[in-house]
N, C-alpha and C positions, 0 to 999 in steps of 0.2 A: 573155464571151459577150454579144451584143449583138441588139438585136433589132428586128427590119428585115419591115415592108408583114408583119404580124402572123404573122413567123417568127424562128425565133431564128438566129442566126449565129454560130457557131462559129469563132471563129480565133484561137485562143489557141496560144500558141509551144509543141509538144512539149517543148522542152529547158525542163527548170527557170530552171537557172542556165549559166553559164558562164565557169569555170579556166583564163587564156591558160596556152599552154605553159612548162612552166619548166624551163631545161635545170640538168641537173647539174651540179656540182661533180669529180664524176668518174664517169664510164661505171661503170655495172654490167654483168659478164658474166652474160647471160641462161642459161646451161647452171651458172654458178656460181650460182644461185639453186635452183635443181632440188637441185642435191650439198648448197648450205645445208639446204635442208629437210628431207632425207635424214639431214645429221648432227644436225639439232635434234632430230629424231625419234628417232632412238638415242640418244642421249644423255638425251633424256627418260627415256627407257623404265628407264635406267639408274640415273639418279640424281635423278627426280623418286618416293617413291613412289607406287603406287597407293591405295592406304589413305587414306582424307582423313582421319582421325587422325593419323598419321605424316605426312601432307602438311603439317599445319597446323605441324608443327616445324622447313620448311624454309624458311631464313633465303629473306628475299625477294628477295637481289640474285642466287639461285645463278640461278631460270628466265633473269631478264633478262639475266645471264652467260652462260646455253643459248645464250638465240636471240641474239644479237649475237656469241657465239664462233665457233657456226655458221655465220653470213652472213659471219663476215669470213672462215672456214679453208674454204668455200668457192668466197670469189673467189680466193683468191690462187694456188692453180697456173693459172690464165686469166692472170695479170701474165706467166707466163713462156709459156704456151704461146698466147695470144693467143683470139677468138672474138669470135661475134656480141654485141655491148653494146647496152644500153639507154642513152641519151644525154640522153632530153629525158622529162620525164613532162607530159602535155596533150597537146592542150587535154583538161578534164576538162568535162562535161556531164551531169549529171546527168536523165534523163524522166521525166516522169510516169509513162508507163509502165513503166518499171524499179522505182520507185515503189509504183504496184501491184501489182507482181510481189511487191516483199517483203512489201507488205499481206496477200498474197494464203498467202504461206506464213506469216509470223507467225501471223497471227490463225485460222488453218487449223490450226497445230498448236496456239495453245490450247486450241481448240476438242476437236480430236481426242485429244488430251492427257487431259485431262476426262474425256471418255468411256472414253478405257481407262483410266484411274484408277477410275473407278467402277465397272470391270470387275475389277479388281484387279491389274493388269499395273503394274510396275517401270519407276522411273525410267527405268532403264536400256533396257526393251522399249523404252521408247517413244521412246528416241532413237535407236535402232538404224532403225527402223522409217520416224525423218523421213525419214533417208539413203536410205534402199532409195521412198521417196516423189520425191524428188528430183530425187533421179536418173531417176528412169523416166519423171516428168510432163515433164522436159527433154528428154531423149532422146526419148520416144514423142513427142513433140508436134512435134519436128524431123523425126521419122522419118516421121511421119503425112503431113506438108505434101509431103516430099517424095517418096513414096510415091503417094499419091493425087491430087494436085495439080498437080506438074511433078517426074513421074519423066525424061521425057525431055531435060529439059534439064538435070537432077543426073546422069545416065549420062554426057552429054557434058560435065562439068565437075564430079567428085566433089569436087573441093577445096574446093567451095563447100556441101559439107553440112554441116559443123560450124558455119556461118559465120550462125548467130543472131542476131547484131547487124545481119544482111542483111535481117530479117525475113521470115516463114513457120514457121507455129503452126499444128498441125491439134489440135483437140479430143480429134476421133475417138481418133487417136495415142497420147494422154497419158493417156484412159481404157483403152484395149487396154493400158498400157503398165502403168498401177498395178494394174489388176486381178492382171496377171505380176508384180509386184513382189511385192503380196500375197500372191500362191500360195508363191512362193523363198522369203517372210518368213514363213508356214505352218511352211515343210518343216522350220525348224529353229528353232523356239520351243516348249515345250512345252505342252502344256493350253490348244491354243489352236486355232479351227475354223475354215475359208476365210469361213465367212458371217458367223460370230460378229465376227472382225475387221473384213469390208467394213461391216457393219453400222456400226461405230464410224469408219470411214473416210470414209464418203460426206457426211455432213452438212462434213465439212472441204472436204470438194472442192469442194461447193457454195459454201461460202464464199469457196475461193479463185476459181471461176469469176465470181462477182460483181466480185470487185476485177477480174480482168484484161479482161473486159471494157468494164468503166471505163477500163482502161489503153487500151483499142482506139477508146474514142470520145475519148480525147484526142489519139492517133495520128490521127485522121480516120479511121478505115481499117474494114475489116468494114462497106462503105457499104450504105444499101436500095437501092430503088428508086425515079424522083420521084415524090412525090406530095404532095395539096394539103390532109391531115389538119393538123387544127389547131396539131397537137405536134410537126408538120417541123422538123427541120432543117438549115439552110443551112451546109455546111461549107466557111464560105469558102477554105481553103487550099489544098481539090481544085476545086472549080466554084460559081457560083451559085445549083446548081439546090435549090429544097426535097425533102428526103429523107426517107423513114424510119428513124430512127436507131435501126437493125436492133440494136446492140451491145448497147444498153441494154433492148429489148428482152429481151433475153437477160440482161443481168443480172439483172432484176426479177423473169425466170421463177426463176433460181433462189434470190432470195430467198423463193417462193412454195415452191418445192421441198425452202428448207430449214425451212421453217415447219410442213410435214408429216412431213417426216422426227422435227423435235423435239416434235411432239405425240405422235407414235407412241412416240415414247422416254419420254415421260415418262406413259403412257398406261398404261404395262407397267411402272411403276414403274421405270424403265430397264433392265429387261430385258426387250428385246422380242424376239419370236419372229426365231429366225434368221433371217436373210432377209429379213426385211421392210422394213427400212430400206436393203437394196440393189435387192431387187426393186424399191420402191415409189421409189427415187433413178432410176433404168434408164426406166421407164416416164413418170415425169413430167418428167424432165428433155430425155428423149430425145425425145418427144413433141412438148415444146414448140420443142425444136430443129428437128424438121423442120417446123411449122407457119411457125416464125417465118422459115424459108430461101425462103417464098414473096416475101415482102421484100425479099429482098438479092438484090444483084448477083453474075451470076456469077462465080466464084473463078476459072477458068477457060475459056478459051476451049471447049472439046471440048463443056463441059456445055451451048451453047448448045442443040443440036442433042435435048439429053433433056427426057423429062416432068418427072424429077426429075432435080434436083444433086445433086454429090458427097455433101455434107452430107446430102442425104435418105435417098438409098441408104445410108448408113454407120450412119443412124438407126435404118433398121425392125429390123434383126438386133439390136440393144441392146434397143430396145423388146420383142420378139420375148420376148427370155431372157427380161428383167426380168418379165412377163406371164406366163409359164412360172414362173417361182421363186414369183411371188407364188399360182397358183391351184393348182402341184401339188405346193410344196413345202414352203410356210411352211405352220407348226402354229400356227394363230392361234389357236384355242381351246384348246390346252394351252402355257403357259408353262413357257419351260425356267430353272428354276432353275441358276442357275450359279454355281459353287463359288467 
């Protein structure tokens, strides 16, 4: 970053690094990677046990005999029956923003880790719980963009919605998304409450919203609007112009957001009243997301034309609950003891 007629400038390379390509020694069949993994998987199940007792008695070349038995006894009916290979691995490139992504779930689940530790929940809950996390903030956040954003040009080319390395992330998405993952992770854990969990869930989301935002002002992208505030700035690798650098913005709300949420927890001696740490995530997070979309540039064409953007409309009904949970549902002056 560089800093230009008292603005800063922005033009630093997305890509980290960069791996030229390197072709193979011999083609991999890409369907005989599928069947490998399928046999390392059984064969685990079989002869690794599950006990880490009994696990610690298994000699150590038998795993790496798994998985190398597995990859090879699943290329080789491909040598007779032929199929699509893999030939070349590269170029490899590593982003910043990919970068922050895994910032953004690491430090996301120690965080949330912690909290249902402190709750009493099992190693094991809680890595049940990353996956059903994961998956949803992915998925919802694909589904979000394309959904609210540009449904009409994913109807005329579905091949192109799994295609996340195309870029398009909706927020909105990936909150609607973990909320459902929540509830599914409810139905089938026991001695465990939708709010009691979200409660212990949200301070990580804020975490990770922090990092990928960060990943969004390295990308240039999520731009404002121009303007001639002292903190603009110049992204040189979309335009000249001074900007409000909306992204960060937004990350710093929720480092404020998660600043409340952990006073509140530790207020209630970490047990805070149900709800309150999702109500009070809902309203201040979602709050500051629609303030701060006065800023940014439209995400879409269609929104020129409204008062409010996508992002704002998507806001008030979050805020709406969050508001609702916090005045007629949370028991702030009786703590619930929990077992």
């Amino acid at each position: 970053m560089q800093q230009t007629d008292n603005y800063f400038v922005w033009d630093t390379d997305p890509i980290i690094y960069s791996i030229p390509q390197w072709e193979l020694p011999l083609p991999i069949y890409t369907w005989g990677l599928v069947i490998g993994a399928l046999l390392i998987y059984l064969a685990w199940q079989k002869y690794i046990p599950s006990d880490e007792k009994q696990r610690a008695s298994v000699p150590a070349w038998k795993p790496w005999a798994l998985i190398f038995g597995g990859i090879i006894a699943g290329q080789l009916p491909f040598l007779l029956i032929g199929g699509p290979t893999i030939d070349s691995i590269g170029p490899i490139e590593p982003r910043w923003y990919g970068l922050m992504f895994a910032c953004a779930f690491i430090f996301g689940y120690l965080l949330g880790a912690k909290l249902l530790r402190d709750g009493g929940r099992t190693q094991d809950e809680i890595d049940l719980l990353l996956i059903y996390i994961l998956i949803a903030t992915v998925v919802g956040a694909r589904l979000g963009h394309v959904i609210f954003y540009d449904l009409e040009f994913y109807l005329r080319n579905p091949q192109l919605i799994p295609a996340i390395w195309r870029g398009g992330l909706a927020s909105h998405g990936a909150a609607v998304a973990i909320i459902l993952a929540m509830w599914l992770y409810v139905k089938r854990t026991p001695r465990m409450t939708f709010f009691w969990l979200a409660d212990r869930v949200v301070p990580a989301v804020a975490v990770g919203g922090m990092f990928i935002r960060i990943g969004n002002f390295f990308n240039s992208e999520i731009l404002g609007h121009a303007t001639e505030v002292p903190w603009a700035v110049i992204f040189a690798n979309i335009d000249m112009v001074p900007r409000h650098p909306s992204m960060l913005y937004e990350s710093l709300s929720t480092i404020v957001v998660l600043a409340v949420l952990m006073a509140i927890y530790y207020k209630y001696d970490k047990k805070p009243p149900e709800g309150s740490l999702f109500g009070s995530f809902l309203v201040l997070l979602f709050t500051g997301r629609f303030l701060i979309e006065f800023t940014k540039l439209h995400h879409a064409d269609f929104e020129a034309a409204w008062t409010f953007n996508m992002g704002q409309w998507l806001s008030l009904p979050l805020v709406a609950f969050g508001a609702w949970l916090l005045i007629k549902k949370v028991k702030w002056k009786a703590r619930k003891i929990e077992k």
